[in-house]
Every structure is written in C-alpha cells, then in structure tokens.
C-alpha positions as CSV (number, residue, x, y, z in Angstrom):
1,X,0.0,0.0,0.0
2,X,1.4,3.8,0.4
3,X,1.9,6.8,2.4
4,X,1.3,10.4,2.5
5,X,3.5,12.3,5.1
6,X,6.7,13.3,5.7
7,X,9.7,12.4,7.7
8,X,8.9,10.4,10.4
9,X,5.4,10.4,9.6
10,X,6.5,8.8,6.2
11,X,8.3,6.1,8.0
12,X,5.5,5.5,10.0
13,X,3.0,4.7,6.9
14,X,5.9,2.9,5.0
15,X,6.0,0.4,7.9
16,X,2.2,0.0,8.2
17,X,1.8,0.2,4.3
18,X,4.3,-2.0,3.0
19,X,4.9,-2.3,-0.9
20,X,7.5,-2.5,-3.2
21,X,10.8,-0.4,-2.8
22,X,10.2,3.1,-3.7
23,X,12.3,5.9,-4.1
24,X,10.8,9.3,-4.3
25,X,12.0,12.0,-6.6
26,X,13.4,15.1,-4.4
27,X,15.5,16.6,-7.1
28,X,13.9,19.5,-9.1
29,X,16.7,18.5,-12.1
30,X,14.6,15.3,-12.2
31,X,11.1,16.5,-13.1
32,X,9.7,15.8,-16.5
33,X,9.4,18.5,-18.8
34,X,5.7,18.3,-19.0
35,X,2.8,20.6,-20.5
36,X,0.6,22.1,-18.4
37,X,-3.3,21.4,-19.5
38,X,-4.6,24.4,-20.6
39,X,-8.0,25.8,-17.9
40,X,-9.1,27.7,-21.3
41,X,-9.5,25.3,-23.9
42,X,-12.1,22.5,-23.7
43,X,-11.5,18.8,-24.8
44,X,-12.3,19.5,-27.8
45,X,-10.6,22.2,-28.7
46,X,-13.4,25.1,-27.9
47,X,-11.9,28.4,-26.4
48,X,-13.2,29.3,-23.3
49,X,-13.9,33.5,-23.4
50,X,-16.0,34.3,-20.2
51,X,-17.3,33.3,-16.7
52,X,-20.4,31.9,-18.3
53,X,-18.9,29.7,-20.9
54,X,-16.6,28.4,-17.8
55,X,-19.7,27.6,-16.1
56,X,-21.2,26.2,-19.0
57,X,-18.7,23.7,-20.7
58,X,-15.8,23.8,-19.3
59,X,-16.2,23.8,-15.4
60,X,-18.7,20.6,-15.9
61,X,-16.1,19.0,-18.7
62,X,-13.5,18.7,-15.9
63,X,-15.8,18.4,-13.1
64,X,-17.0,15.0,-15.2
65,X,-13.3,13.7,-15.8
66,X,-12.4,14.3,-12.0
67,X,-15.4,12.2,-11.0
68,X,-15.0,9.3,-13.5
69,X,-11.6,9.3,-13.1
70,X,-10.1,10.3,-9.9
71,X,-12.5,10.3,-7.3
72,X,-15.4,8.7,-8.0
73,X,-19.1,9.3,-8.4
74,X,-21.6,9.0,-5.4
75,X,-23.8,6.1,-7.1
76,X,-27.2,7.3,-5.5
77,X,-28.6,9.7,-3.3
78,X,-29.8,9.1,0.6
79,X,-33.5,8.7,1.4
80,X,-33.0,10.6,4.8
81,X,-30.6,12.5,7.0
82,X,-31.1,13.1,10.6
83,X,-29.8,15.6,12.9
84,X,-30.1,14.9,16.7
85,X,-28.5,17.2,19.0
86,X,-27.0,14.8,22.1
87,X,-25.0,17.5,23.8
88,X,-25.0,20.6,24.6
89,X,-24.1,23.6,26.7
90,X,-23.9,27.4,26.3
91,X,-20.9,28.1,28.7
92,X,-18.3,26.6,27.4
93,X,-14.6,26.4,27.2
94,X,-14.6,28.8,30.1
95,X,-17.6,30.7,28.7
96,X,-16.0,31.3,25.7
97,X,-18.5,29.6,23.3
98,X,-21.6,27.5,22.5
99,X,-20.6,23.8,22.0
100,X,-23.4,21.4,20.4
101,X,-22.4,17.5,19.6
102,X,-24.4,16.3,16.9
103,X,-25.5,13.2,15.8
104,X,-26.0,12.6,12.0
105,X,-28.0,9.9,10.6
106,X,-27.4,8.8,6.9
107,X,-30.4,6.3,5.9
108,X,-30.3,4.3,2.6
109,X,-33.3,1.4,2.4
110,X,-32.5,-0.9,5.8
111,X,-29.0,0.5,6.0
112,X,-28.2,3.8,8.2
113,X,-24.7,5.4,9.2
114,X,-24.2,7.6,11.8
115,X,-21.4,10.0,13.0
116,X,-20.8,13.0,15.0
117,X,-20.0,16.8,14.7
118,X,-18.9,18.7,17.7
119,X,-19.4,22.3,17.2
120,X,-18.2,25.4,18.6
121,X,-19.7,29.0,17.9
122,X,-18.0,32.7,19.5
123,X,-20.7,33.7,22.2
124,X,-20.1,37.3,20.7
125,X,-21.5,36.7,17.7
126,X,-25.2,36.0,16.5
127,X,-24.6,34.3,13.0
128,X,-20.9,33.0,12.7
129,X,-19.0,32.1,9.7
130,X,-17.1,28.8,10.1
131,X,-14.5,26.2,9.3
132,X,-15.6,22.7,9.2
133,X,-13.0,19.9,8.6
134,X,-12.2,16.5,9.7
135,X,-10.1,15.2,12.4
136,X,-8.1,12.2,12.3
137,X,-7.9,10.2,15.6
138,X,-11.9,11.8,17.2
139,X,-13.4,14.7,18.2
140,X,-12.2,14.4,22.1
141,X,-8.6,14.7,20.4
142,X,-8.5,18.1,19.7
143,X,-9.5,19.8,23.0
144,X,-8.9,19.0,26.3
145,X,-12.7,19.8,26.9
146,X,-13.5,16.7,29.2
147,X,-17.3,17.1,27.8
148,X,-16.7,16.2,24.1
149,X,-17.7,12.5,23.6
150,X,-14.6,9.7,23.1
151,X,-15.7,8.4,19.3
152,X,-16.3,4.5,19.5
153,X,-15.5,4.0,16.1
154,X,-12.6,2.1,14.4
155,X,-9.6,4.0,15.0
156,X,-5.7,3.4,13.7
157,X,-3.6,2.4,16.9
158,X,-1.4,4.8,17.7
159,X,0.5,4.2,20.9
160,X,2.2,7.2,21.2
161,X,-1.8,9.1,21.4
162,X,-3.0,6.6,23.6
163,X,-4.9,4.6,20.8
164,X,-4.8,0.5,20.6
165,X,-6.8,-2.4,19.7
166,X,-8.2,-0.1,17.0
167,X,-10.6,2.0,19.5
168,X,-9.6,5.4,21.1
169,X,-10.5,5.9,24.6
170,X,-9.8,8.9,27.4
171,X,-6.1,8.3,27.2
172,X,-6.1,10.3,24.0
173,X,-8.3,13.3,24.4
174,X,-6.6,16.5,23.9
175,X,-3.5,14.9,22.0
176,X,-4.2,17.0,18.3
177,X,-5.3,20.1,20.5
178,X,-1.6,21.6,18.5
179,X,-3.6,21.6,15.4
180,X,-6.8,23.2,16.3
181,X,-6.4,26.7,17.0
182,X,-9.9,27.0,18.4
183,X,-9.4,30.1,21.0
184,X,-7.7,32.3,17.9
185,X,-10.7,30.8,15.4
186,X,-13.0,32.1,18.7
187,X,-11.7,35.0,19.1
188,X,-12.2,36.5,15.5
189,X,-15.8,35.8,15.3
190,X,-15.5,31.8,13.7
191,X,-17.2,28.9,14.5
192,X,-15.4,25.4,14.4
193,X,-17.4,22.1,13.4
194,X,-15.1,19.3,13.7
195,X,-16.0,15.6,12.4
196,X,-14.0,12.4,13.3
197,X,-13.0,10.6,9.0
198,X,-13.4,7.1,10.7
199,X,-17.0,7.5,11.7
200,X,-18.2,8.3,8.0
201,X,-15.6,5.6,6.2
202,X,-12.8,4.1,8.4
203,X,-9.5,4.4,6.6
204,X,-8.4,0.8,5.6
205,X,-8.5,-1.0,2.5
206,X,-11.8,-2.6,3.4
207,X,-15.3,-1.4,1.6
208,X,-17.3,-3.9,4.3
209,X,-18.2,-0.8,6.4
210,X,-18.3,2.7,6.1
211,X,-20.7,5.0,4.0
212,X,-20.0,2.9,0.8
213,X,-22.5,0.1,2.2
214,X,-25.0,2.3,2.0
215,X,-25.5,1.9,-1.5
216,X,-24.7,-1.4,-2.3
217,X,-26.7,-3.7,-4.5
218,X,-27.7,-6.8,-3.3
219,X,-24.6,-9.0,-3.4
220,X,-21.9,-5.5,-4.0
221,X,-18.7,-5.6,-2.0
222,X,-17.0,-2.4,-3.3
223,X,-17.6,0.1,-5.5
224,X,-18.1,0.2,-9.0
225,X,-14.4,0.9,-10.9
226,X,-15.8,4.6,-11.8
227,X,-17.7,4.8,-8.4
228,X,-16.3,7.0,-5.4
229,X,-13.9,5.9,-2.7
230,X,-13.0,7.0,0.4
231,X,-11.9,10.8,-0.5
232,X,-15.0,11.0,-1.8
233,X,-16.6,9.4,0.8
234,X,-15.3,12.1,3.1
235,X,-16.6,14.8,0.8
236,X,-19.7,13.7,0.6
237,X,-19.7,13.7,4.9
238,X,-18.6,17.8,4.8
239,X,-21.9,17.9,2.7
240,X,-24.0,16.5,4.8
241,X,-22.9,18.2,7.5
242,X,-23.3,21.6,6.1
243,X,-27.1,20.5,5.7
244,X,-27.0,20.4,9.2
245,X,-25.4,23.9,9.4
246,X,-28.1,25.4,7.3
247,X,-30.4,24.6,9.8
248,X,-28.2,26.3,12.6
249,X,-29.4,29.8,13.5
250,X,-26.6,30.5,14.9
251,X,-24.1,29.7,12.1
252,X,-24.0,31.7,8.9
253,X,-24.2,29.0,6.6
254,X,-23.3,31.0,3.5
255,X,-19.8,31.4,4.8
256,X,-18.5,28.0,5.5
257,X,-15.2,27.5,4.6
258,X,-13.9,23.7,4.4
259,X,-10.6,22.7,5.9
260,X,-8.4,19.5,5.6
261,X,-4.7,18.9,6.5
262,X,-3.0,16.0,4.3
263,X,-5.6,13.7,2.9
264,X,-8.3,15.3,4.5
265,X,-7.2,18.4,2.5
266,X,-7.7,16.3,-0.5
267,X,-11.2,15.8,0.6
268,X,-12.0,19.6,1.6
269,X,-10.5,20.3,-1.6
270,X,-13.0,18.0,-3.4
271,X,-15.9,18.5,-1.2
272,X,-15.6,22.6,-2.1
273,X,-15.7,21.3,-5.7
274,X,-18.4,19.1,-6.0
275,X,-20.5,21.5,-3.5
276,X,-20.6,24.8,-4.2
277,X,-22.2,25.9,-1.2
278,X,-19.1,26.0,0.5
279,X,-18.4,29.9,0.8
280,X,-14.1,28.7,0.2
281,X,-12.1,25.7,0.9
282,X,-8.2,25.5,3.4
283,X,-5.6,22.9,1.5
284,X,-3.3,22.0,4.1
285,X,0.0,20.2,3.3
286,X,-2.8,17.8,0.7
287,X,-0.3,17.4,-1.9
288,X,-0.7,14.0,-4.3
289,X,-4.6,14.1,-5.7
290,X,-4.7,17.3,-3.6
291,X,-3.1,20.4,-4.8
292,X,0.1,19.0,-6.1
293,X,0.6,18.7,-9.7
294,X,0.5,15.0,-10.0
295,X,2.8,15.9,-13.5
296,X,5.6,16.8,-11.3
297,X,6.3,13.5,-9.8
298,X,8.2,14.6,-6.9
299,X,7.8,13.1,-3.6
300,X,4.6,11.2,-3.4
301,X,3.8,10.3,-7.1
302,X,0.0,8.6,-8.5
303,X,1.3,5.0,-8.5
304,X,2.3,5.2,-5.0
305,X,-0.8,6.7,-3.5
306,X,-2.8,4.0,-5.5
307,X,-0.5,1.4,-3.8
308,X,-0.6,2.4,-0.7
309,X,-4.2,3.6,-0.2
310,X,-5.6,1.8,-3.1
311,X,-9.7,2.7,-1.2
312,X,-8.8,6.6,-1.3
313,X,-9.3,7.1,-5.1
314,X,-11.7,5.2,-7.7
315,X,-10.2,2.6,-9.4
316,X,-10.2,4.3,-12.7
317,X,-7.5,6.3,-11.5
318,X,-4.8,3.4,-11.5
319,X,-4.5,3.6,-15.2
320,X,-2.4,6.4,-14.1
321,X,-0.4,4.5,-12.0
322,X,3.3,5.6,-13.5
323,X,1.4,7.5,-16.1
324,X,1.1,10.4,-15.5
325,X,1.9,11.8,-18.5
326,X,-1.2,10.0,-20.1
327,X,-3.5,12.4,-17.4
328,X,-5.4,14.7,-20.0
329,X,-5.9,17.0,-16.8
330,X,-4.1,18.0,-13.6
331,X,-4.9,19.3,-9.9
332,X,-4.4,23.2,-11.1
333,X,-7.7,22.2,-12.5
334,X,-9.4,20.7,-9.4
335,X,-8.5,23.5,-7.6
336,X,-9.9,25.8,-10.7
337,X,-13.2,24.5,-9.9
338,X,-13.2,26.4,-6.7
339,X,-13.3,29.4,-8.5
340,X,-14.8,32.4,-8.0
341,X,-14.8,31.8,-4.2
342,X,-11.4,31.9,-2.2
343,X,-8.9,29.3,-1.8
344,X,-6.3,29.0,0.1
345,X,-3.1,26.2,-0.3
346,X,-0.5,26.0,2.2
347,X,2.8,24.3,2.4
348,X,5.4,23.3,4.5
349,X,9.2,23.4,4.0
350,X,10.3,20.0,5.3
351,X,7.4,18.3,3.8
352,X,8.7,17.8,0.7
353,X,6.8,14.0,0.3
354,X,3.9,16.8,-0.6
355,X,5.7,18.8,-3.2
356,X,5.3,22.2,-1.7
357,X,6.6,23.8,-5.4
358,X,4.1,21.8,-7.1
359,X,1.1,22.7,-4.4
360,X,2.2,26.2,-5.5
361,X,2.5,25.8,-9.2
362,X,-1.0,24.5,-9.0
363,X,-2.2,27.2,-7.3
364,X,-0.3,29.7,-9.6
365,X,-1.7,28.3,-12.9
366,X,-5.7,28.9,-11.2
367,X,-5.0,32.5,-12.4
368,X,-6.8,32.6,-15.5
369,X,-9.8,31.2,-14.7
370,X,-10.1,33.6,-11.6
371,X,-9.0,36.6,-13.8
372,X,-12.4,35.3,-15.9
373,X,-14.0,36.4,-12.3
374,X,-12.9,39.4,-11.9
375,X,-11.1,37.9,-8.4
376,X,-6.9,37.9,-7.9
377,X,-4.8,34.9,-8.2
378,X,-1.6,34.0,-8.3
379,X,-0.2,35.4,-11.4
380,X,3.4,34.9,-10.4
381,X,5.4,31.8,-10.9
382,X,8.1,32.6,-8.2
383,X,7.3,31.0,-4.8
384,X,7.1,32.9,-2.3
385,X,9.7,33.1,0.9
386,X,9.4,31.1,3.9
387,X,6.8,31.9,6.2
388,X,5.8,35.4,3.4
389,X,2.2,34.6,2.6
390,X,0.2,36.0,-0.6
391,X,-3.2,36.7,0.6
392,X,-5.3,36.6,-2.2
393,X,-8.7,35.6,-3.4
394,X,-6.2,32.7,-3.9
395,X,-3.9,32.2,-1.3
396,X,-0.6,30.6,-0.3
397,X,2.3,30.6,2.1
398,X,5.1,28.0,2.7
399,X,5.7,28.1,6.3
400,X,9.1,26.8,8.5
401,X,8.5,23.2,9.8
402,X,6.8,19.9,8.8
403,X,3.4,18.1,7.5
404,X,1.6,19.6,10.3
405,X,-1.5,22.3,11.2
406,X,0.1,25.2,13.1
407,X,-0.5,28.3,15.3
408,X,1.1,30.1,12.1
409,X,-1.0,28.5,10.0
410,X,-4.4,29.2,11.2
411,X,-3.3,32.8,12.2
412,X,-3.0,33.1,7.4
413,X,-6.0,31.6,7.7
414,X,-7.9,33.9,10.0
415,X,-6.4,36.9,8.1
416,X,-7.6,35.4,4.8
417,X,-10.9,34.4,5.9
418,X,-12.1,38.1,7.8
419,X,-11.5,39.6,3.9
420,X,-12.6,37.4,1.9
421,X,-15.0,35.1,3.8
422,X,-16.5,37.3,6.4
C-alpha cells in the first residue's frame, strides 16, 4: 500500500503500508518537462472566453473527468438525513463559546450510518462564519474539553496518542489540540465544526463498512471501478454536515469554509468542488490528488498513493499508475473548480513528500480562470519566501517546519478568511 507524510510520519506509513521499494523523486533537475493542461481550452478544442462559458462547458467537462476518473461518483442519493442534537451547553470552554455535539444519521433502504460533529460557535457573535473539517484520531482529540464525547469508532492504533486495539479511549483526548487553533478561530468571530473521518468511512483498505454500504446492490462488496472511494466518501460527509449547518441559526451558513490537513485536504478540496455551497475551501499540506501537480512527480507520485491507499481514489485512476503523462488534466484544475470563491493552499518546508513547489504551481496556474472572475490569483510563478504569505482571493504561504497544522498556519488563515470570507 502507500503513504502520504513526511519524515517520520513517512516512515510510519511505509512500515504499516508496505509495498515494493520506492524511491521518491526530491530533485527539481529530475522532473519531467511536462505541458501544463490548458484551464481555457475545452476537450475538444473550444476556447473558453468568459465566466459563463466556464460555467457552462468547461467547469462541468473537468468536473465529469475528476469524478470518472479520480475520485469517483456517489452512485445514488440518501432517502433521509437526521440531525439529533445529544450535547449541549452554552458556557463553554470557560464561557468562551456554544458547544453542540451532533449526531447525524445517513439512511439508505434498511442501512443507516451515523457519525458526530462537535461544534463550537463565539458567544459574541449571532450568525458566525465557520470552518468545518475532519479530524483524524476523534473529536475528544482536539481539545482537552473533558465534555466532548470519546468516538467508539474504528480508529488506527497509535501508541504514542493513547490509541490500541483499534478503538480510542480517554487516554487520547486533547492529543491534536496543536492543530486546532480553536481560542484564535474564537476569538475573530469563527465557528469550528469538527467531524471524526473514521465514523463516516474508516480508513483501511476494506469497503465492508463505512458510507460505501450504503448503496450497495444486493450481493456488491466495493464500488463500481468509476464509483467513489473514500476521499469522496469524506466529501460527501462535509456535505451532509453543512445541511446540518443550514439549519443552525446560529451559524452563517453562506460562509463556510472547508478545511483539511494532508488527505483530508484532498477531501475539503474535493468537497468545495463538487459543493458549491461551500463559501471557500483550506488545502493544508494535501499534496498528491490534492493540490500538487501529480505531473511533477516529486515526492509522493500517482502510482504510490494507488499502492498504498488503493480505497482513497476510484479505481479508474490506477491507469495512471506511473502514467502520468497520459492524465489529459491536472490538480491546477481541481482546484480551478473552486473558483470564484477563495482558496487557500498551504505548504510546508520540510514536507517535501507533498511537493510544496508543485502545491504552489498548481495554485499559480488557477489564475486565469479567476482573472475570468474578476477575483486575484496568483499570477506569479516565483514562490514565495518562507513563512511570506500571498493573501489573495487565492492564497498561499510555505511556512518553516513539517506536515503539520500550526498556530502560524491558522493565524494566514484567520487573516484570509475576515477579507474574503467574512
């Protein structure tokens, strides 16, 4: 199988993903001279001229060819979702905030799925705008709040955060609280809503549980070659939950932003394209079938993502596999699809197993198609310094450090999100 991180993160998955002996590409001499698909020109050759004739042809053209052949299609739609409220209180974090924990009910026919969103609104504020995202170990791991609720789900051991026989338990509440800025989100007027991945589709090579069930066919084991997995699994969860969120008076539901570190960025990134509801979408460190170039191959490359964590992508995308080259598209054009509302992509310096130049590149090259908005992108192909941020409608800074969420990080973010969010 494969891996996503960096460093000793890397080593980690390479140890609990083995596969054949790979050696990733860290020299910049080393990438292919490649072409960069063009955001402008349809398949067939057409010339795209305007905003509308983006909206019209080409933004559905590559919307199409990222489902069929990256991520997947959802192959139905759900007869119900449930919201049920199962905690609450209105003093909070030392009266800081409103905290609801919410349970969601997918229903399908016989089958139902249910997970949990643990939300967090200023008390300052009336209607907030907010950041929803994923977490990746449960909800009671990113705060030290002894009220949020220890997830029973099936979790990836990890002694070091308290976490074995594949179930977390109080030993490992508060141990991603680093990443979760959630006084500074607070404090400038945001809302948090925070979901544990493993409830909605547990992260193993294994379509016998999860969402996917859901809408299996009598006798169906996994999905369909062209049908979603797990990234898109995970999308489709940040959708439901912002149905939930339209139904919060206190949250502003037009500005939601989605957020995802690493391969949770890849599903905010594809959540934000397939939902347009979302007001902008966070890319943190995502890199391979995130915002990284795939064309680049440096660092983590398309064969070795399929290898390693063959459930994240549909299996149309293994014709790619060492292929790249044959990819009539590329992620600038994902993250195109974002476009006219704000993106941001963020990098970090030691985490070159994500390809911060090519995060950036992809970024960069999003320019045109925002110009045809009348919004500011990148239009420079110079990276900029270490820890020197462009905030534009399309964002990016590479910070100091490794594949993580920062303080530093969230404090771009905030910045970013009061002008072009708020």
């Amino acid at each position: 199988m494969k891996k996503i991180i960096n460093h000793t993160i890397i080593l980690l998955f390479m140890t609990h993903f083995s596969s054949a002996q790979f050696e990733p590409n860290y020299d910049e001499a080393k990438v292919p001279v490649f072409p960069i698909p063009d955001l402008l020109t349809t398949f067939s050759g057409e010339i795209i001229k305007n905003s509308e004739d983006w909206n019209t042809e080409r933004r559905p053209e590559l919307l199409n060819f990222f489902e069929e052949n990256v991520y997947g299609k959802v192959p139905g739609t759900l007869d119900n979702a449930s919201f049920e409220v199962v905690e609450r209180n209105e003093n909070a974090l030392n009266g800081k905030a409103h905290r609801k924990q919410i349970e969601v009910t997918l229903q399908k026919g016989s089958r139902s799925l249910q997970f949990n969103i643990l939300l967090y609104l200023p008390k300052h504020k009336d209607k907030a705008p907010l950041f929803l995202g994923y977490n990746f170990f449960g909800n009671h791991t990113i705060t030290t709040d002894l009220n949020v609720l220890v997830s029973k789900a099936w979790t990836m051991n990890n002694e070091k955060l308290g976490i074995t026989a594949n179930h977390a338990t109080e030993a490992s509440r508060g141990v991603r609280a680093h990443r979760w800025a959630i006084d500074k989100i607070l404090d400038k007027g945001f809302g948090l809503a925070v979901i544990y991945y493993g409830e909605v589709d547990p992260d193993k090579n294994d379509f016998s549980d999860g969402l996917h069930t859901l809408f299996y066919s009598k006798g169906q084991k996994q999905p369909k070659a062209n049908e979603w997995g797990s990234i898109a699994a995970w999308a489709f969860g940040l959708s439901r939950a912002l149905d939930f969120l339209e139904k919060e008076k206190q949250v502003d539901a037009s500005k939601v932003i989605a957020f995802g570190h690493s391969r949770l960025g890849k599903a905010a990134l594809w959540a934000a394209a397939t939902d347009e509801r979302f007001a902008g979408v966070i890319s943190n460190n995502s890199g391979c079938g995130g915002a990284a170039l795939s064309k680049r191959k440096f660092g983590e490359t398309v064969g070795r993502i399929n290898t390693s964590f063959p459930h994240w992508f549909c299996d149309n995308f293994e014709k790619y596999n060492e292929n790249e080259e044959a990819l009539p598209i590329d992620q600038h054009q994902l993250l195109a699809l974002i476009a006219p509302r704000p993106l941001y992509v963020a990098s970090a310096e030691e985490d070159q197993w994500a390809d911060p130049k090519g995060e950036f590149l992809s970024a960069h090259y999003t320019f045109p198609v925002y110009g045809l908005f009348g919004k500011e992108g990148i239009t420079s192909q110079r990276m900029p310094e270490v820890n020197q941020p462009i905030q534009n409608t399309v964002a990016y800074h590479i910070r100091t450090g490794i594949h993580d969420v920062t303080d530093y990080d969230w404090e771009q973010y905030l910045i970013w999100a009061k002008k072009f969010i708020e």
